[in-house]
Steps between C-alpha positions, in 0.01 A plus 500: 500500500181517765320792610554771810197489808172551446364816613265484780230441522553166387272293321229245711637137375581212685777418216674791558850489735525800722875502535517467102214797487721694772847456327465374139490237267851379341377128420530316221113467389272651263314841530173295630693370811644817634484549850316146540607292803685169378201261612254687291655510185596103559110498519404669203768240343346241606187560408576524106827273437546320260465111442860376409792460735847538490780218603856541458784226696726622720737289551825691398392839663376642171526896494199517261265387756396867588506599148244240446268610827503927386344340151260234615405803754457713181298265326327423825585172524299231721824406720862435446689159588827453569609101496786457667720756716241698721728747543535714181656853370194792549691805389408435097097453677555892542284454819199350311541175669285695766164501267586199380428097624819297509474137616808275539513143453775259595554321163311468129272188620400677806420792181317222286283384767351851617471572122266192459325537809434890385369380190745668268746376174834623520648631223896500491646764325845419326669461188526129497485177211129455445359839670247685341460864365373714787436717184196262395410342806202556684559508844253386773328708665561347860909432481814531662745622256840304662860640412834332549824612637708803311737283317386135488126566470237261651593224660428148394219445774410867410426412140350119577206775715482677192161417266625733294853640446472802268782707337555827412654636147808631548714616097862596720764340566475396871339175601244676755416798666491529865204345734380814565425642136352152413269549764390865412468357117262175648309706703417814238402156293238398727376851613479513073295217469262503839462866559596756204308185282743490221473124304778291393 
């Protein structure tokens, strides 16, 4: 993966990295970003993400917290929040957590009230008694999409924040799949909806 050094002379753009220009590309990004310096493409990021977040608690050390940063980075996700634990595994991120926002708050109220104050409905994302189909819900357009723990799912304060707690169709025989394909599946949904235009 990557490309070799760019043979001089080298192109006149601010974006561009010398030493990455002088030795060689081997990142993980897409053809566009080659040889960019880190702040620039964080930049160009920025200036077209997307409206909907991404929360997932933290409080048992869950491994699919970088799983769930490389796909909110994919589907250029707003920011990432991780309740709980600040400190959190990065090797399933796959080094994207370097493009990508990632705030940390202390507990799910502390969550709640920046959610309110930021003017955006959380939708939980779990298959619970009483959730919805994510299937044939419309999401909002402004949202954090809020994931539980591998294993016992969103918490109860987690789901008391949720508006909303969707599920997703599953026909198998195990009770869930992992945090970080739910995520990936809830955030194709709302790229679906808000930005490919595809209706319920």
């Amino acid at each position: 993966m990557g490309v070799g050094p760019w043979p001089e002379p080298w192109p006149d753009d601010p974006r561009l990295d010398p030493e990455l220009l002088a030795h060689g590309d081997s990142r993980n990004v897409v053809d566009r970003y080659r040889y960019w310096r880190r702040d620039a493409i964080v930049a160009d990021l920025d200036s077209r993400r997307h409206e909907f977040h991404v929360a997932i608690e933290n409080f048992q050390h869950d491994f699919n917290i970088g799983s769930v940063v490389r796909s909110a980075n994919a589907f250029l996700a707003r920011e990432v929040h991780v309740i709980g634990r600040r400190r959190w595994n990065r090797r399933g991120a796959m080094v994207t957590d370097r493009y990508q926002h990632v705030r940390h708050h202390e507990d799910v109220e502390t969550f709640a009230g920046w959610a309110r104050a930021a003017d955006l409905d959380v939708v939980g994302i779990d298959n619970l008694p009483g959730s919805v189909a994510l299937e044939s819900t419309r999401l909002p357009r402004s949202c954090v999409l809020l994931f539980g723990q591998e294993g016992p799912g969103l918490s109860s304060q987690a789901r008391a924040a949720s508006g909303t707690v969707c599920s997703i169709a599953q026909f198998g025989s195990t009770r869930s799949v992992n945090a970080g394909a739910a995520a990936a599946v809830a955030m194709h949904t709302w790229v679906r909806q808000h930005v490919l235009g595809h209706e319920i």
